[in-house]
N, C-alpha and C positions, 0 to 999 in steps of 0.2 A: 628482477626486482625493479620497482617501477621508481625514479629517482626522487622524485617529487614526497615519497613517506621519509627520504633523510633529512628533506633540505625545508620547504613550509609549507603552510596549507594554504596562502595567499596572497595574491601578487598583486597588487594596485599596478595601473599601466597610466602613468602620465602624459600621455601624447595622446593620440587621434590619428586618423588617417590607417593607409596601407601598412604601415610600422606597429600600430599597435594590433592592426590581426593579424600582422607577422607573429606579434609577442603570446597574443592569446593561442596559435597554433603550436606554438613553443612549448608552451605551459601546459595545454591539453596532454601534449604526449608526457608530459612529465608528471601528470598527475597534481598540478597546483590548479585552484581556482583562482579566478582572474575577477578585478572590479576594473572595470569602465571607467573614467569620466568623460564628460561632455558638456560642450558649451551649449547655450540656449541653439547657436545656429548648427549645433549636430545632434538635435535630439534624436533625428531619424538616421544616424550612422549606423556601419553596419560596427564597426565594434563596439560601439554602445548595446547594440541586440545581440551580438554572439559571446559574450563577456557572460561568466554567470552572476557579476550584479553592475549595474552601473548605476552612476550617482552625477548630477548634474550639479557641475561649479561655478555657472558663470553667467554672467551676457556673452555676447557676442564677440565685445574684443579679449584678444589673447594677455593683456595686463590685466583683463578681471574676471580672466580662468585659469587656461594651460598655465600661463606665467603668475599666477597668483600664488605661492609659498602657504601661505596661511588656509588658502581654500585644500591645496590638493595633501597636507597635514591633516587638516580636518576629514575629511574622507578616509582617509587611512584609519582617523580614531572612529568615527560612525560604522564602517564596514571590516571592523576588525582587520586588516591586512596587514602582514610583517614585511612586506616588503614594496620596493616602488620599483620600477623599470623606466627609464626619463627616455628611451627612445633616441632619437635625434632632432636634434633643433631643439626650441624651448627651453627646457632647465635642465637639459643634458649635458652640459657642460659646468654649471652653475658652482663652484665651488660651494657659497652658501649654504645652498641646499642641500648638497652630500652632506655637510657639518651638521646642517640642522635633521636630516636624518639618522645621523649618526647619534649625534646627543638625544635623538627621540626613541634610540635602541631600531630603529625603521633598516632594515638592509636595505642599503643602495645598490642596483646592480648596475657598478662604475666602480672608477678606480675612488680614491679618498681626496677630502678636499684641499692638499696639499701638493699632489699629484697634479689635479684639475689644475690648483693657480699655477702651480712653475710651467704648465704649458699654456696654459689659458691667455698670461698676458705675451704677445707675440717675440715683444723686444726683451724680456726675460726671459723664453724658451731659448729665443735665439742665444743668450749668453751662457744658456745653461748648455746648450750641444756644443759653442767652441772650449766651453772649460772641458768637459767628458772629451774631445777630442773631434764630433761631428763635423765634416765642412760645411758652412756656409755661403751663403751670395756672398758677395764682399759688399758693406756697406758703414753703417756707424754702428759704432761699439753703445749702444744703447738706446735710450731714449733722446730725439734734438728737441731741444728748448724752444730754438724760434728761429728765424729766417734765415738769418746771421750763422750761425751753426750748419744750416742745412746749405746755404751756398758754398760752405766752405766741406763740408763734407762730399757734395754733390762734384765739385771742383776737383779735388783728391783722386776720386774713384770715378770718374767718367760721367757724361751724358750718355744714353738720356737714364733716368734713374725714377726710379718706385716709392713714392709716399705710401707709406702702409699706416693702417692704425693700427698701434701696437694691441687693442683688443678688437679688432678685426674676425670676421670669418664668413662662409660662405658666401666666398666671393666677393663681400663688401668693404669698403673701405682702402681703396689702392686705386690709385692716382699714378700714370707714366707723365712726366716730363719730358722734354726731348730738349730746354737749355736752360739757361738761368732766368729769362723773361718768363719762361712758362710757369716754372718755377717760384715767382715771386708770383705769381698771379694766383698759387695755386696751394700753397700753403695752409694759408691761414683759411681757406675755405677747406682742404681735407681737413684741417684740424677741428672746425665746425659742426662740420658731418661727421665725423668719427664721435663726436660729443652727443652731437642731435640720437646719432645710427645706434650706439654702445653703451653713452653714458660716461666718457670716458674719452677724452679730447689726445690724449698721445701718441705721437708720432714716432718714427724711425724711417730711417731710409735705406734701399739694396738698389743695386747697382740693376737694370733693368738689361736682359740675355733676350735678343732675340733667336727666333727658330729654336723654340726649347722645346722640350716635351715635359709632360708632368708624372710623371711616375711615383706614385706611394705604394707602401710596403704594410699589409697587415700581419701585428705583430698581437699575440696574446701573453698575457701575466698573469701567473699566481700568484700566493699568497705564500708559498713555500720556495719563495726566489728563483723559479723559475721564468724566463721569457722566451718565447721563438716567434719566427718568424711564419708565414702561410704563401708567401712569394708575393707576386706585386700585381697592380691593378693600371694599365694607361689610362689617364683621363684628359688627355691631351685637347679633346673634341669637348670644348668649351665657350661658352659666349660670355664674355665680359667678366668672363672668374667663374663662371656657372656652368658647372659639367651637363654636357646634352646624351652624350655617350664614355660606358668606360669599358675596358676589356682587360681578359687575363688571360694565357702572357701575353705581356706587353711586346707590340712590333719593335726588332731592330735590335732585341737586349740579344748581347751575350752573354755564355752561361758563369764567365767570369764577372760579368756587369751585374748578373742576379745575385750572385756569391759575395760579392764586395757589400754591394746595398742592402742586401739582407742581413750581413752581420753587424754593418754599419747601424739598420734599425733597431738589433736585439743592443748592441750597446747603449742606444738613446735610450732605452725600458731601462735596461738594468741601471742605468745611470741618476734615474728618478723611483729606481722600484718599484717600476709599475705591474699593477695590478689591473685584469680588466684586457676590455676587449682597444686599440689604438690604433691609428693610421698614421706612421710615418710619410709625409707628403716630402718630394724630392722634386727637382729640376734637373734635367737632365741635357748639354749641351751638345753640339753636334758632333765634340771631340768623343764623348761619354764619358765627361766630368761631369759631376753631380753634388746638388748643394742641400742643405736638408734649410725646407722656409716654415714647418711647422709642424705641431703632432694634435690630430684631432684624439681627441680621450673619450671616445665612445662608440658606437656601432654605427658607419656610413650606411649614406641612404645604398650604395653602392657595392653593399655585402656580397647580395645572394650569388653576384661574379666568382668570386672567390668559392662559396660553397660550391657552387654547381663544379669547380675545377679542383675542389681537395675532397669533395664527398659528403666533407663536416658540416654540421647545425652549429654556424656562431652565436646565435640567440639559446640554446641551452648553454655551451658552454660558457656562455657569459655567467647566465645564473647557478651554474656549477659553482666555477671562480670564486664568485661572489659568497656564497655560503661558504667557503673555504676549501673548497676542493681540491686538488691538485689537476692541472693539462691534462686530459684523456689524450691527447696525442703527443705520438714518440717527437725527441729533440731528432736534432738531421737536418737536413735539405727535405722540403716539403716535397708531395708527391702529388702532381700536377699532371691533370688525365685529360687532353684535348683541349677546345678552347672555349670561352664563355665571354659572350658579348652584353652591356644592360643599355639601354635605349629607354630615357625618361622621356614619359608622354606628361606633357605640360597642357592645361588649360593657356595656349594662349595663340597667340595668330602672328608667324613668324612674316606673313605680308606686310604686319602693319608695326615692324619692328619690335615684334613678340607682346603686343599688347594685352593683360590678360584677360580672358574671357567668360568669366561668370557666367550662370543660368544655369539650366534646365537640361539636362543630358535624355533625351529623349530616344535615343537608340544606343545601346551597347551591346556588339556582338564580338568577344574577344577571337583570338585567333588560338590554333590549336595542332596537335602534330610533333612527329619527337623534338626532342629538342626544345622544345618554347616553355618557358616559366613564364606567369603573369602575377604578378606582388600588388595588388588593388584592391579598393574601398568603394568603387563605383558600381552602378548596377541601372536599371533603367528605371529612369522615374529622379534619380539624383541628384538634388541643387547641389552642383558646384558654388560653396559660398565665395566673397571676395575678401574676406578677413584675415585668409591664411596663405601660404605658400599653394602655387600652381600647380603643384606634381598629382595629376593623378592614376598614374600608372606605374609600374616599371617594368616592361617587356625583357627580357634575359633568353637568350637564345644559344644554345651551345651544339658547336660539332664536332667530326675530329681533330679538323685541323681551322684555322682563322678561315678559308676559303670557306667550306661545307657551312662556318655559323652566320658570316655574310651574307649568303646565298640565301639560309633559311628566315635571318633577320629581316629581307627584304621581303621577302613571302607574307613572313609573321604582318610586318608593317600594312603588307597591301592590302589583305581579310582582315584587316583590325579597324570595324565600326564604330566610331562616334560620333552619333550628331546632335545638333540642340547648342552646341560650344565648339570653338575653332579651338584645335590641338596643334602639336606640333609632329604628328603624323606624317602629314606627307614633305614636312622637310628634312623629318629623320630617314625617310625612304627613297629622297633623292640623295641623300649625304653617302646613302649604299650603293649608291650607281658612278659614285664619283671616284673617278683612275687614281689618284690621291692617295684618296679613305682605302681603293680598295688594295694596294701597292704597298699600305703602313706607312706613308709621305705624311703625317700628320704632325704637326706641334701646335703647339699655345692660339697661334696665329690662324689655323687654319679655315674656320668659321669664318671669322672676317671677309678672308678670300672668298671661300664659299660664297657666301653670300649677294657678294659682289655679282658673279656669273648668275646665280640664283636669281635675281633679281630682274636680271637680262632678258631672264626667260619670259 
């Protein structure tokens, strides 16, 4: 029985890029049609053309398309569609917008916009895991007012320490300290940027860990209070908050460190009843105490890891969920078959401290071979615009063990042609040659390093 005649007959995809012909692939097997949208600068996408309708919402910028509420409502009323898929980034988080599809009778495939807020604003999530019981960074018990506050909290719990904006995310808005001059100098400009960046000037602070590693836990929820866990994803191999590479499982865990952290993440769900596909994000110290700093409430760019390592299609089962389905998979310890590396190729030029690089992709010859998954929107002939996020690729590469996918991720990287635009190719390709990366010596910091050497060369 094909799922798609229980659940609807049309699915609006609000995003663009590699994610949305992830979703139109989704849908295909499931038997829903798919509407497109696109902005004026992606008339020629391909999931504008593989979508069986698309409908153009916008100019060029993302506040008067993707992020436009009123346009991507209207769409749904033109092309009939019961439902939206928001993807990641854009109004995949957006509380609003779940509400305003909700009250539009519109299925949101996400959790509710109650869910969204209690983790959405940072320094509320934070107080909602230490009331459930989650540990945290140690930092302040909320939101800090103003300087005065933050030196005296800062004072408390140590140098150096983390300005975060409490609506923060990918990557943006966090500020390290290292005393109180920094400190005072540095405040009221994160508080600026957090306003400019979010819309939404608030702050908190945690106490800053070096040599950590990043470790989250995908976790799904029903609607029939069920939540579990799918095991964990390192994304440790980041630049300035900005995941470059992530893997599962993660180097260095024990299997009582997975056991602890994955019940840990199913209490954060059931704690908020979540519903919906989540990513408990954790830090992870070199003791292996572990602090939970957020939950993202929607499908990471950094999924298909996880798939390729449990078997499962998270993009159906989201839109199961969502129509009200119950988990097609058993409660337990997940069952985690070798290992899966993902390597985002970026429009940009890590020479020139990752400048990005717009234009004309004039060769694309992807790489090929067991093992390699490619997640992309690119094709030859393809303006890369400059209006959106960099990402145009996602390389996933799996073997048996971390060794065999290392081995093929370098491979993958070296046959993998683009030109017309400077990627971040051949930095991901020496990051696999590096004793470090390949040993699982990795935390937070470890790019920076990198680089440093890299740089040398």
């Amino acid at each position: 029985m094909i799922w798609g005649v229980l659940l609807f007959k049309k699915l609006l995809i609000a995003n663009r890029g590699e994610i949305a012909l992830r979703i139109i692939r989704a849908c295909k097997e499931l038997g829903i049609k798919t509407v497109a949208v696109y902005s004026e600068a992606d008339k020629d996408s391909l999931h504008a053309r593989f979508a069986d309708e698309s409908i153009c919402i916008g100019p060029n910028s993302p506040s008067e398309s993707y992020l436009d509420v009123a346009r991507i409502i209207a769409a749904v009323e033109i092309t009939g569609a019961e439902a939206i898929h928001p993807g990641y980034g854009f109004l995949a988080e957006n509380a609003d917008f779940s509400e305003i599809c909700e009250r539009s009778k519109i299925v949101f495939i996400g959790p509710n916009a109650d869910q969204i807020e209690a983790m959405g604003d940072k320094a509320t999530a934070r107080e909602t895991m230490q009331q459930i019981g989650v540990p945290t960074v140690p930092g302040s018990d909320g939101l800090v007012a103003d300087l005065k506050d933050a030196k005296s909290i800062a004072s408390e719990i140590g140098y150096p320490v983390m300005i975060k904006a409490s609506a923060g995310g990918g990557g943006k808005g966090m500020r390290v300290v290292q005393n109180e001059e920094e400190l005072s100098k540095s405040f009221d400009t994160t508080q600026a940027e957090a306003k400019s960046t979010f819309g939404n000037s608030d702050v908190y602070i945690e106490k800053y860990i070096s040599e950590i590693r990043h470790v989250e836990i995908q976790i799904f929820g029903d609607s029939h209070g069920k939540v579990l866990h799918l095991g964990e994803r390192d994304c440790s191999t980041q630049r300035r908050h900005q995941k470059l590479i992530e893997e599962s499982p993660a180097p260095g865990m024990t299997s009582e460190m997975r056991r602890q952290m994955g019940e840990t993440a199913i209490m954060a769900g059931q704690g908020i009843d979540y519903v919906g596909a989540g990513t408990v994000e954790f830090l992870v110290d070199p003791e292996g105490n572990y602090y939970f700093i957020e939950m993202n409430t929607r499908i990471q760019v950094e999924h298909p890891v996880t798939e390729v390592v449990t078997g499962l299609d998270l993009v159906k089962e989201q839109i199961r969920v969502a129509f009200g389905e119950a988990l097609s998979f058993p409660s337990g310890e997940p069952s985690i078959q070798g290992h899966a590396i993902e390597f985002r190729i970026n429009a940009e030029d890590p020479a020139q401290n990752f400048m990005p690089s717009p234009g004309c992709v004039e060769t694309f010859q992807p790489p090929g071979g067991p093992g390699i998954r490619l997640d992309t929107h690119l094709y030859t002939g393809y303006q890369v615009p400059p209006y959106y996020d960099s990402l145009l690729a996602k390389l996933i590469v799996s073997g048996s063990n971390r060794e065999e996918a290392i081995v093929r991720g370098r491979h993958a990287l070296d046959s993998f042609v683009i030109e017309g635009v400077k990627t971040s190719i051949p930095f991901l390709s020496d990051i696999t040659r590096d004793d470090d990366f390949m040993t699982g010596g990795v935390d937070t910091g470890f790019v920076e390093k990198f680089m440093q050497r890299w740089v040398k060369r």
